[in-house]
C-alpha angles and dihedrals in degrees: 000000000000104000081227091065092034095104098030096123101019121115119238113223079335096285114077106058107209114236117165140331126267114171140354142209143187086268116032142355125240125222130193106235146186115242099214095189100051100026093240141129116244143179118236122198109191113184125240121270094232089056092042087065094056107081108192077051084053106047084044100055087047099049090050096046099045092057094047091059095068086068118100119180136134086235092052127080100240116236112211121178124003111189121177126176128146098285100046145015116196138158117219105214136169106276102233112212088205144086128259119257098244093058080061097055098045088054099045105034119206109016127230106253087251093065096045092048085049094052107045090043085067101033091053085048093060089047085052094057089049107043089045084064096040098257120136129197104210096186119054126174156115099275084058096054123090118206121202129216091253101049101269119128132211121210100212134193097027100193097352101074093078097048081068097048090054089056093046084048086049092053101043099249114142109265115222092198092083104078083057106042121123116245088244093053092051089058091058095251121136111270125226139195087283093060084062097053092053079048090054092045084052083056097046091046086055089044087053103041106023080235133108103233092233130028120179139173096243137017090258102054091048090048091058099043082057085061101034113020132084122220140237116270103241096227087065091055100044130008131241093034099151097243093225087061085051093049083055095042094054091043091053089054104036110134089222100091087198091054096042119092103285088216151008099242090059087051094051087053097054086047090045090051085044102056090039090053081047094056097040109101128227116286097237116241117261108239103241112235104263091210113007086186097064092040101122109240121256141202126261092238101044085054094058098043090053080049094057090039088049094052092042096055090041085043091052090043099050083052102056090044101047084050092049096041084053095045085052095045087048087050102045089046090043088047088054100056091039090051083051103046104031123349099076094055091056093050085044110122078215113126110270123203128180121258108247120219109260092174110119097025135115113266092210097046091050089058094047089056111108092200109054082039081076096054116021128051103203129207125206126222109174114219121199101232124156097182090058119073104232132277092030123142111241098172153350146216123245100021124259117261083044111144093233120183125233122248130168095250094055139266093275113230124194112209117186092212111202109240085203105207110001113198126191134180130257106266111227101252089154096136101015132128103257094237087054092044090048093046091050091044090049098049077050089067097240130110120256123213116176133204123188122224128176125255137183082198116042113062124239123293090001121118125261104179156355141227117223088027122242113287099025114120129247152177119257104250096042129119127244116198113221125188118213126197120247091190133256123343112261116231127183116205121185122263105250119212101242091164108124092030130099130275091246090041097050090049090055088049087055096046091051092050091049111252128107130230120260100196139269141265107209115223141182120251137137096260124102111290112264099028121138099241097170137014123204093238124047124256107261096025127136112238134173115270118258084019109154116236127205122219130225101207121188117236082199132240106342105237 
């Protein structure tokens, strides 16, 4: 079997069922998977086995991923679950339905002003939310940006990206980073928020002009033309670019890190005061007086009020059209990614046939079927669902009576298939940390209630047993009682008085009341050699139980 099949139908940590493979890197392949435990499709990206053996790789992609899961932004893939042990290494994300940006681009070309604006403004959002939290990308691009069918944009693999790249620079593949690198990177400094931002005005000058700013033969040519090199002016390149865009663009990308934007959030003002000087309409020309000397002569009064007259109609105007010039802009760029996504599939000459209701049938009997296998390509998300017997179909994507258009790799159909009672087995949490033990039981898909019990064995926090025990099968959604040390039992004894006897026979008082003996300081008195004359804890006390007592012993009267 192909090692990149290998894991399509295991369950990961008995929770994300593998189901087909969607994209692959020089570290690691991604799956789209089925979240059992939420209901939910993921995606799943398990490293390679070749990087997991590499430890300093390892420590590396876990420390990366676990901090990027703490973001949380609409323009962020999010990143759900990371699990690492000694057989696998995988990162749980949010599966995108959507197309990179730089399959857009490469489809559309130079894009109008509008879109670019559109675009940058979310994508600098997203670097604001990191870099506030000290998380840099490293390796911005439009390969590592999602787009969504309505507009919106995901900037994917924060901090994790240029791990890949190192291991495709390691093998030898062609690295597309470079065209997007920051002068400062390719001198093999440390790059900082601001080495993002020159990456995302490489990005805007492409957008504009349909160009990369600098081509090259080799990585290395390409690399010192980004330290050394200016760019073209877009305007040269492609007419119509707004020259104060172009002013942003080439700031964001100056190789001068002093000069560049110093944050995200400063790039995302000057494109805020931009698009607000681009919507606001032409102040209309005063008409000169033809003959100021026959102009009648008016009151004081009388001026100011045409003058208020005059600003509330222009401010009314400038209003409605400023309304109507931003509805416009929102339809023409709506109507572009419609016409993309699903217009033109409605206006196809294609042949068209309507989608039949699979819900209620059978899932098993529907693939079996030779005769929907030659139209439809059907995808499987698995439902938890104990009211359903399993393998029914609950739902599907699109809806049944849509007029689908037929292509030669098959109308793709989503069913959501019901799993009926799923049962797993107890994971073995006997010795673990609680936290540990109600993370695995959770991934599991079961609830978890703890009680806490004293033991002189076990040591505290750490779990004692289970109920149901490890190995036995249940159903997801169940509870699982786990009971959690709270440490040793404490006991209290009672403090003999061990002063006139002997050193041997106070020892043997204090072992019988359970206590032990903490050494003894020899002094002078007048009382027999080798009596106990003082003990460190006074007769009748209550002590805790095993504490350890120091003697005072007599050496007898000094001569």
């Amino acid at each position: 079997m192909d090692y990149k099949d290998k894991y399509i139908g295991m369950v990961f940590d008995d929770r994300y069922e593998i189901q087909e493979l969607i994209g692959e890197g020089g570290m690691s392949v991604v799956y789209k998977a089925q979240d059992l435990r939420l209901n939910r499709s993921v995606a799943v990206k398990v490293m390679r086995d070749e990087m997991a053996a590499d430890e300093d790789f390892r420590r590396t992609f876990c420390a990366e991923a676990h901090a990027v899961a703490m973001l949380s932004n609409p323009n962020i893939v999010a990143v759900y679950d990371v699990s690492h042990s000694d057989e696998i290494e995988y990162i749980v994300m949010e599966l995108v339905d959507g197309i990179t940006l730089r399959q857009y681009m490469d489809r559309r070309g130079a894009l109008q002003w509008r879109e670019v604006v559109h675009f940058t403004r979310q994508i600098a959002r997203a670097l604001a939310h990191a870099h506030e939290r000290g998380i840099i990308h490293r390796d911005i691009k439009p390969q590592n940006i999602m787009m969504l069918r309505d507009g919106t944009v995901k900037v994917e693999d924060f901090g994790i990206a240029a791990l890949e790249n190192e291991v495709q620079e390691h093998d030898g593949q062609a690295i597309g980073s470079i065209h997007y690198i920051a002068p400062e990177q390719a001198r093999g400094e440390l790059p900082d928020a601001r080495s993002d931002l020159y990456s995302l005005g490489i990005m805007m000058y492409e957008m504009l002009t349909a160009q990369k700013p600098y081509e090259g033969d080799t990585i290395a040519e390409i690399a010192v033309k980004h330290i050394n090199s200016t760019a073209a002016a877009p305007h040269e390149l492609v007419e119509g670019v707004p020259p104060e865009l172009e002013r942003i663009t080439l700031k964001a990308m100056c190789a001068d890190i002093a000069q560049r934007y110093q944050s995200a959030n400063e790039l995302l003002a000057d494109l805020e005061l931009f698009l607000q000087e681009q919507l606001k309409p032409a102040e209309p020309e005063e008409k000169p007086l033809e003959n100021p000397a026959v102009v009648p002569i008016r009151s004081v009064s009388e001026m100011d009020k045409e003058r208020f007259l005059l600003r509330h109609r222009r401010a009314r105007r400038v209003t409605f059209l400023m309304g109507s010039f931003g509805a416009l802009a929102l339809c023409v760029v709506m109507f572009v990614f419609m016409w993309d996504f699903w217009l033109k599939e409605v206006f196809s000459p294609a042949e068209r046939i309507s989608l039949p209701n699979f819900v209620g049938s059978d899932y098993q009997r529907i693939v079996e079927n030779a005769e929907l296998a030659t139209l439809y390509s059907f995808d499987v998300v698995y439902v938890i669902n104990t009211e359903t017997e399993s393998g029914t179909v609950l739902s599907q994507n699109p809806d049944p009576g849509r007029s689908m258009m037929i292509t030669p790799d098959g109308i793709k159909v989503e069913l959501s298939v019901s799993t009926g009672k799923v049962f797993s087995a107890v994971p073995d949490v006997v010795n673990l940390d609680y936290r540990e033990a109600k993370n695995r039981l959770q991934k599991a898909g079961f609830i978890v209630d703890i009680e806490n019990a004293t033991s002189g064995s076990v040591t505290k926090d750490y779990v004692i047993s289970t109920s149901p025990m490890a190995g036995e099968q249940m159903s997801s959604g169940s509870t699982v009682y786990v009971v959690v040390s709270s440490g040793p039992q404490t006991s209290y004894v009672r403090m003999p008085n061990v002063i006139g006897l002997s050193e041997e026979a106070a020892i043997t008082r204090l072992e019988s009341a359970g206590l032990s003996f903490g050494g003894s300081d020899r002094v002078y008195s007048d009382v027999d050699a080798g009596t106990v004359i003082g003990q460190s804890t006074d007769a009748f006390t209550e002590i805790e139980e095993h504490s350890k007592i120091s003697l005072k012993i007599s050496l007898g009267p000094q001569l």
